[in-house]
C-alpha positions in Angstrom: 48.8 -11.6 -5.8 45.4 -11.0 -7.7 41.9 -11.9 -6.7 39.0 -11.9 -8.8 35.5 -10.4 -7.2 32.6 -10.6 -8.6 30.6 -7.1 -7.3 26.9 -5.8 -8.0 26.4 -2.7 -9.9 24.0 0.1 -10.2 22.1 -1.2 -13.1 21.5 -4.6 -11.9 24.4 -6.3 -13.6 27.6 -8.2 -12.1 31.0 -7.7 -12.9 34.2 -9.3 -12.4 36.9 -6.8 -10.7 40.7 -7.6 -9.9 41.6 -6.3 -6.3 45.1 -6.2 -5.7 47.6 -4.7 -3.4 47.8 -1.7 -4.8 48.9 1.7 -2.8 45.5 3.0 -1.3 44.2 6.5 -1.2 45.3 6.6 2.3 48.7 7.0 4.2 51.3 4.6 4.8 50.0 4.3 8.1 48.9 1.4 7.2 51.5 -1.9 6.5 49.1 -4.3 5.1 46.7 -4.9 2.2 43.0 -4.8 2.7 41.3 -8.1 2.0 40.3 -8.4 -1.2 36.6 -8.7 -0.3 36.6 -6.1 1.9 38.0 -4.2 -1.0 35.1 -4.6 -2.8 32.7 -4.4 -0.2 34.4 -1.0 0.6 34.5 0.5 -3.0 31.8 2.6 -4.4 33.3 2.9 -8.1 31.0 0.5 -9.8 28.5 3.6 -8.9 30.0 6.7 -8.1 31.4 6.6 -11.7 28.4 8.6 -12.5 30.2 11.4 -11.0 33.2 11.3 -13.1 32.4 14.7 -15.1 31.8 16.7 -12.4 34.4 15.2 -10.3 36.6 16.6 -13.4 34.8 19.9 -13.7 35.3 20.5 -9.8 38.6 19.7 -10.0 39.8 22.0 -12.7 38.1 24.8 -10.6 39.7 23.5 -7.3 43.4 23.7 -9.4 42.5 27.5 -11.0 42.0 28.6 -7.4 45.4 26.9 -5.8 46.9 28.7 -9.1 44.6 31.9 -8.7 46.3 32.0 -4.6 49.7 31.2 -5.4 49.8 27.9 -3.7 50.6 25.6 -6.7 52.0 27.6 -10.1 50.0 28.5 -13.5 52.0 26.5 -15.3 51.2 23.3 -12.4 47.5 24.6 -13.0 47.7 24.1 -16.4 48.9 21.1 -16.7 46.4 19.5 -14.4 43.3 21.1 -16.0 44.6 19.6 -19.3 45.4 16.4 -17.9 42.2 16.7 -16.6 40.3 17.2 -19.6 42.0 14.8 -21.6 40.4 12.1 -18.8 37.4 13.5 -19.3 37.7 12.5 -23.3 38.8 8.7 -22.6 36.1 8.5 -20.4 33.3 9.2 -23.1 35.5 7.6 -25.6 35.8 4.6 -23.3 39.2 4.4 -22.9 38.9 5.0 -19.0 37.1 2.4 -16.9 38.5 2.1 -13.7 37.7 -0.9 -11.8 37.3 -2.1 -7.8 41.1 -1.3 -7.2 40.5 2.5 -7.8 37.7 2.6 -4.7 36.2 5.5 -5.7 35.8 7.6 -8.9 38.1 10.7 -6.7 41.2 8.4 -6.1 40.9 7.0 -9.7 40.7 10.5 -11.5 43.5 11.8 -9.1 45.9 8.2 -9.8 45.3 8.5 -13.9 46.0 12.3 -13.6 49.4 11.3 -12.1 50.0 8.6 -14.4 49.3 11.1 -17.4 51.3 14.4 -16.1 53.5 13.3 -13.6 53.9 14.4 -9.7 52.5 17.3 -10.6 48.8 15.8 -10.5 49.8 14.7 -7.0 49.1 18.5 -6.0 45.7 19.0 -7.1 44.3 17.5 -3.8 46.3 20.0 -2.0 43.8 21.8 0.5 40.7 19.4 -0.2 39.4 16.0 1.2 37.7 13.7 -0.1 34.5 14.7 2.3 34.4 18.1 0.4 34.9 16.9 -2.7 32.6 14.6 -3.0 29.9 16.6 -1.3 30.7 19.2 -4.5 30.4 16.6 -7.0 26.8 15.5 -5.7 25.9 18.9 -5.5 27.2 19.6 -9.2 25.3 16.3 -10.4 21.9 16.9 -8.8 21.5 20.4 -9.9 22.2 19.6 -13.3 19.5 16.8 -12.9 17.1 18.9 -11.4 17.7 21.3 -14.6 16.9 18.0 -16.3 13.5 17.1 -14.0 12.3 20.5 -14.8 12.4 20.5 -18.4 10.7 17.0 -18.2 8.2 18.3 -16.5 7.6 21.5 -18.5 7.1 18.6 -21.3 4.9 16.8 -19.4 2.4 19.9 -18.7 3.1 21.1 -22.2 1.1 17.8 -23.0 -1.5 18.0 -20.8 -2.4 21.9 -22.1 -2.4 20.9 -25.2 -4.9 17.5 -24.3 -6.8 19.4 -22.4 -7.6 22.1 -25.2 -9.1 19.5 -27.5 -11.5 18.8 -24.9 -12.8 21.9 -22.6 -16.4 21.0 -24.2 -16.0 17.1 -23.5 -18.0 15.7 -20.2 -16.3 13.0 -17.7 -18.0 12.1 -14.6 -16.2 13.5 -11.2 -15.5 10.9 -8.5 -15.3 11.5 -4.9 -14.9 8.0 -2.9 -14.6 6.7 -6.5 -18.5 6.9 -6.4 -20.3 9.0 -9.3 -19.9 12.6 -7.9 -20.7 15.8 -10.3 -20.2 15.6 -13.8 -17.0 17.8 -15.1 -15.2 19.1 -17.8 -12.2 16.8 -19.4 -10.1 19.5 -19.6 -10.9 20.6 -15.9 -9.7 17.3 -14.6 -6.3 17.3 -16.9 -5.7 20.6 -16.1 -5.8 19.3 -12.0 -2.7 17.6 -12.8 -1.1 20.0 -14.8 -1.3 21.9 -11.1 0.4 19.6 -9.6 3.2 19.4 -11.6 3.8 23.4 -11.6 3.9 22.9 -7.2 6.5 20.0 -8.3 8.4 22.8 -10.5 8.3 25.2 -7.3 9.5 22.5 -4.9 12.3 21.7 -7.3 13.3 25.4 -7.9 13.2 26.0 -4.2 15.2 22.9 -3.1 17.7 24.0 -6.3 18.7 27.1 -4.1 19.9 24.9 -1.3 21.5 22.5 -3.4 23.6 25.0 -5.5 25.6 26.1 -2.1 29.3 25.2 -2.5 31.3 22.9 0.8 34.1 22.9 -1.5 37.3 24.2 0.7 36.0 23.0 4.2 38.4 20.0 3.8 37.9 16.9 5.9 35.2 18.5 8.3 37.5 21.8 10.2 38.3 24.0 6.9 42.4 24.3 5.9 45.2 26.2 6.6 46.0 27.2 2.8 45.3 30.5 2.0 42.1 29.4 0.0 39.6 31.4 -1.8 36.5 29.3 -1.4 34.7 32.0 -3.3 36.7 32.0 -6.4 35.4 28.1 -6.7 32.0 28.8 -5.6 31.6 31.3 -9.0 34.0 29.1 -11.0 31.4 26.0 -10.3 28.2 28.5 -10.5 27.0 27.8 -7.0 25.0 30.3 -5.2 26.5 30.8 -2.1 28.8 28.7 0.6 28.5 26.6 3.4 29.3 28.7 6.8 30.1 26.0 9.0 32.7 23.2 7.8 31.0 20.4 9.8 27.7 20.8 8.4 29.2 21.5 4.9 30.7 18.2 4.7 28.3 15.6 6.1 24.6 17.4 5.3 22.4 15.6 2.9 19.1 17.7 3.4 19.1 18.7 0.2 19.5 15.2 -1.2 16.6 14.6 1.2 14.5 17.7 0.5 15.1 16.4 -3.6 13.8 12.9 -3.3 11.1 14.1 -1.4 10.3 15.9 -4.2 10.7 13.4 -6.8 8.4 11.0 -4.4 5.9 13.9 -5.3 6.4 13.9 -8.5 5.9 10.2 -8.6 2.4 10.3 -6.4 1.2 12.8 -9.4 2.0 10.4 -11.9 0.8 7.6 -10.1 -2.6 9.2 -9.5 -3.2 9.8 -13.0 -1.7 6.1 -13.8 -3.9 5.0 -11.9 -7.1 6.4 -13.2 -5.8 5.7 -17.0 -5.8 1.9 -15.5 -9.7 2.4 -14.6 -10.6 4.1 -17.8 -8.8 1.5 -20.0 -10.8 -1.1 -18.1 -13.9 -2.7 -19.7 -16.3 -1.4 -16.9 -15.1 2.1 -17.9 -14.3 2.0 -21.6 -13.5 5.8 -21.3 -10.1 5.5 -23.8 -8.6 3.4 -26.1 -4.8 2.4 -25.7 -3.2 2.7 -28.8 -0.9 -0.5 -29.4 2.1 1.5 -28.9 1.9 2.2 -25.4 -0.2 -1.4 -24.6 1.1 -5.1 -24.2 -0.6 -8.5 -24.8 -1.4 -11.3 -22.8 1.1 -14.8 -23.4 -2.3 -16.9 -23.2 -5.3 -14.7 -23.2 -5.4 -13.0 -26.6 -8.2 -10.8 -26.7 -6.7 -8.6 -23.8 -4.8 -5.5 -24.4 -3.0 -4.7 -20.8 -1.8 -1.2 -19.6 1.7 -1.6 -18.5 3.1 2.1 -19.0 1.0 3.2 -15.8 1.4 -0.1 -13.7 4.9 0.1 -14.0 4.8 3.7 -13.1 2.4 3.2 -10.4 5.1 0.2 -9.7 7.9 2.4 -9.8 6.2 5.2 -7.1 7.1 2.8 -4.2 10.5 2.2 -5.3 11.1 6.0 -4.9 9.6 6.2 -1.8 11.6 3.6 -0.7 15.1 5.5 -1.7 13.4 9.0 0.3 12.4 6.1 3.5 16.2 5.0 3.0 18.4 8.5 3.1 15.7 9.7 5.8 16.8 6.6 8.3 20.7 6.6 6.8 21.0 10.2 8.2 19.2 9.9 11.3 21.8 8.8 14.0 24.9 10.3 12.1 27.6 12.2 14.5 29.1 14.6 13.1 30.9 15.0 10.8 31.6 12.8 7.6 30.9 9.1 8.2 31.4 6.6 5.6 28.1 5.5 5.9 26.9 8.3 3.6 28.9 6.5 0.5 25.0 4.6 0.4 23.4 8.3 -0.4 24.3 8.0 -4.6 22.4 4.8 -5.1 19.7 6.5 -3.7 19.8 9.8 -5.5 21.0 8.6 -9.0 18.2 5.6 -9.3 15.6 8.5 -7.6 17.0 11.0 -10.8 16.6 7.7 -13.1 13.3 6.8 -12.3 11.5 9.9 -12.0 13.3 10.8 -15.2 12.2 7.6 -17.0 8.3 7.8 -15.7 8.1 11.1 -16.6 8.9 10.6 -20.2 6.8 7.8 -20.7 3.9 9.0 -18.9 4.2 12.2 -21.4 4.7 9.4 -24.4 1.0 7.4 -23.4 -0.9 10.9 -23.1 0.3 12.4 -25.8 0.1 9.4 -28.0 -0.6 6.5 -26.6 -4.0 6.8 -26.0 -7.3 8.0 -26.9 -10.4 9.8 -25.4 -13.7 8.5 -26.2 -15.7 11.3 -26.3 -19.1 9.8 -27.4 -18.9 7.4 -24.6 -17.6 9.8 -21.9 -20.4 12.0 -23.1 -22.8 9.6 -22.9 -21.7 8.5 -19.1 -22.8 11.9 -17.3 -26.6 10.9 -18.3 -26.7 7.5 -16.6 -26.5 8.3 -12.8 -27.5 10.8 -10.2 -24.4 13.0 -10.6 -27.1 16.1 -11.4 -28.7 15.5 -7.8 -26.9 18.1 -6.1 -27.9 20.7 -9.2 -31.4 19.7 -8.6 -31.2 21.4 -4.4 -29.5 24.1 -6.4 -32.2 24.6 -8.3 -34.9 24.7 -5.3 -32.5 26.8 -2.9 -32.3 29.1 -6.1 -35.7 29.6 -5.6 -36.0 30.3 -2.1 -35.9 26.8 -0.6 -33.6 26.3 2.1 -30.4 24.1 1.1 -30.6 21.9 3.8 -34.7 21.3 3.2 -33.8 21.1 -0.6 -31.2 18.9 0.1 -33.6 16.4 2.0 -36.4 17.0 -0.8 -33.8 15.8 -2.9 -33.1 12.6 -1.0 -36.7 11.8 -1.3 -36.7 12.5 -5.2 -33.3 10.0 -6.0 -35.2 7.3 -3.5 -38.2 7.4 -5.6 -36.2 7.2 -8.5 -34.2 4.1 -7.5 -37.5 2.4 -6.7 -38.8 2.7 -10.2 -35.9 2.1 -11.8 -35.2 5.5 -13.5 -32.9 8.6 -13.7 -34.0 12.5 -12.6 -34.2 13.1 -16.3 -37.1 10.5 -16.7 -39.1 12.3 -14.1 -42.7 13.7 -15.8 -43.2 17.3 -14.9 -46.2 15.9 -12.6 -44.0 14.1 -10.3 -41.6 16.7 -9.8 -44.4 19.0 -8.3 -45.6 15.8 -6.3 -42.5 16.3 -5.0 -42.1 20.1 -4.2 -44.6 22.6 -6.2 -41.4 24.6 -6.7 -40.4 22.5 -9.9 -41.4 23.5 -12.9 -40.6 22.8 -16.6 -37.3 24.4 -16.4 -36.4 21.6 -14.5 -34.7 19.9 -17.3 -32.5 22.3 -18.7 -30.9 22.8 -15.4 -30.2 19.2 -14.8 -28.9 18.4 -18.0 -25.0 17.9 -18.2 -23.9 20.7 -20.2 -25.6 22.9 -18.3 -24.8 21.3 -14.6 -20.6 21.8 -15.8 -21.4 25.1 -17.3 -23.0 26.5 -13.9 -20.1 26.0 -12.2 -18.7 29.0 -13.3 -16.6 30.2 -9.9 -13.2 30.3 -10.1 -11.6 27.3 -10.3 -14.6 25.8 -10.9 -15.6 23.6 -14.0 -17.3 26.0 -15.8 -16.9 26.2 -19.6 -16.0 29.9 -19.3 -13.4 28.8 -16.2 -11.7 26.3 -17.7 -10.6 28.1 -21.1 -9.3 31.0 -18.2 -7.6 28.5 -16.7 -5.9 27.5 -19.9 -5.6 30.7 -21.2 -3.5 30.9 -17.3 -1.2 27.6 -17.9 0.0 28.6 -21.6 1.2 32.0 -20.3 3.0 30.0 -17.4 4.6 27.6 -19.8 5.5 30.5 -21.9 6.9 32.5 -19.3 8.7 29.5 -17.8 10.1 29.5 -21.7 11.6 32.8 -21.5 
């Protein structure tokens, strides 16, 4: 008899899968079928598919090492590394597509290898479970991501460096509160993110290490009594070291953890800077133009040009916190060891890969051409508020005035201003010494804007002088991270 299930996949679509009555990857413990639905509710194929490759690439190393310690023969080896490969090939060929009936992407590698080569491929799972296996295959699959992540992100700071260069000597105002602050340099407040992203290379490098550790061998969740040579896989499969303990090796997820943690960083960083390109698109801003490849229309209001690249990345942020939210609660009130529970850990970590993957290349697409800086207005935007206030206490403690009495004086002077309508700049030289008798027709040269972003000159600061160190700093990083 054949049922047909319909059964939701990773990328939002639905397809129709036959569940049958099949032998299952289990023992003939059992005398009856499973019910169809519970079939599908059980199998994790439609997903775990993703791991095909390096379900393949871990089992040829697992068969080299049953060869490599006598317990299957070269010529058994062999065959089931060919056999192996050749799957590999119908897969990206797609002439392999297992469906519901399979369960997982581990029993339907290990039944086509046996259809293809015989009883021989029934030997491959010889001193491995499932629990080990598929901990290897997540392992295998996130480093390579991570490898992925980190060139994305070397993109991604690549752009902002080379944004950033055009426009050391271009003024934006700084924000604290989202209230007019200090002016800066453009390049100063690229470069901020830039930063961040090298802490989100760090993270990544660091949680690499304890990803690339091998639980390959530690078999269901107490080891194996073949003569095994765990370490012989480990260096086949280029991981860095071995799990000590068989229980932990087969049912932690920290790493998986530790990585979307870090990609729910990466996607705060990106967010932040969504959000601001939202402010500076806006009318009230009018700091940059969006370029119509990287902007949308409105169905009924025609003169609008809306920024969906960063609302959908800003959109996106929650949907990776959500995936970090759901392992974090998933692992919580495990037992040990294996549990099947953990099946619901790939969703999370291949649409976490996916998203940070996709929001990072478009985020680098709408700064490096999607938009543009205008520098005449930004220019023009430090001169029309009170961002040079703090300059001007400064400029009295500079000359022997107390801060905090300079700061008060300085209170006065912005109150006075506000009252007749005008800006510290439109302040006569008689009613600054009204004011304090320490002003004096310097006054202006230190307030202007230039002058108030080239003052800050210590490091890290806004300074001219700081911020082409500071560049200077993150092309030698990006070069070095090149090498």
């Amino acid at each position: 008899m054949q049922l047909l299930f319909i059964f939701h996949t990773i990328d939002g679509t639905f397809t129709l899968a036959a569940s049958t009555s099949n032998p299952q990857p289990w023992s003939q413990r059992f005398e009856g079928a499973l019910h169809p639905a519970i079939a599908t509710f059980n199998a994790s194929i439609s997903f775990d598919i993703a791991l095909i490759e390096y379900d393949i690439t871990g089992s040829q190393a697992h068969a080299q090492m049953l060869a490599q310690t006598g317990i299957i023969s070269e010529t058994e080896a062999e065959q089931i590394t060919t056999g192996l490969e050749q799957i590999r090939q119908d897969y990206r060929q797609g002439n392999f597509q297992p469906g519901v009936d399979a369960e997982d992407v581990h029993f339907a590698v290990e039944r086509r290898l046996t259809e293809l080569i015989g009883d021989t491929g029934k030997k491959l799972h010889t001193a491995r479970s499932r629990n080990d296996q598929v901990g290897t295959d997540i392992r295998l699959y996130l480093r390579d991501q991570i490898q992925q992540i980190q060139g994305l992100l070397h993109q991604w700071q690549t752009t902002l460096v080379e944004l950033a260069s055009k426009h050391v000597e271009t003024m934006i105002p700084g924000y604290t509160h989202l209230q007019r602050a200090q002016p800066l340099s453009l390049a100063h407040h690229l470069l901020a993110y830039f930063e961040m992203a090298q802490r989100d290379q760090q993270r990544l490098s660091e949680i690499c290490d304890r990803v690339n550790v091998s639980p390959l061998g530690l078999g269901a969740l107490a080891g194996t009594p073949f003569p095994i040579d765990r370490q012989f896989t480990a260096d086949q499969l280029g991981f860095g070291g071995l799990y000590a303990n068989s229980l932990d090796g087969v049912s932690d997820r920290d790493f998986a953890i530790e990585f979307l943690c870090a990609a729910s960083l990466i996607m705060v960083h990106l967010s932040r800077l969504a959000e601001e390109v939202i402010f500076w698109a806006s009318e009230e801003f009018k700091f940059i133009t969006l370029k119509d490849s990287c902007a949308t229309g409105s169905s009924i209001m025609p003169q609008k040009k809306n920024p969906d690249v960063p609302e959908l990345v800003r959109g996106k942020t929650g949907r990776v916190f959500g995936h970090l939210q759901g392992l974090l609660v998933l692992m919580k009130g495990l037992p040990l060891a294996y549990n099947k529970d953990l099946q619901e850990d790939k969703e999370a970590i291949f649409d976490g890969v996916n998203t940070v993957k996709a929001c990072l290349e478009a985020m680098n697409i709408l700064m490096s051409e999607g938009l543009e800086f205008r520098t005449a207005r930004l220019n023009t935007a430090v001169t029309e508020d009170f961002s040079n206030a703090t300059d001007v206490a400064d400029y009295l403690a500079a000359k022997g005035v107390p801060f905090r009495e300079a700061y008060n004086i300085v209170g006065q002077v912005v109150k006075v201003c506000l009252a007749d309508g005008k800006l510290l700049k439109d302040l006569t030289l008689v009613e600054w010494q009204e004011l304090h008798p320490q002003f004096s027709d310097d006054i202006w040269d230190a307030i202007a804007p230039q002058q108030v972003v080239a003052a800050r000159n210590s490091i890290g600061g806004t300074g001219f002088d700081q911020v082409r160190k500071a560049l200077a700093r993150a092309t030698s990083i990006l070069s070095s991270d090149n090498a």
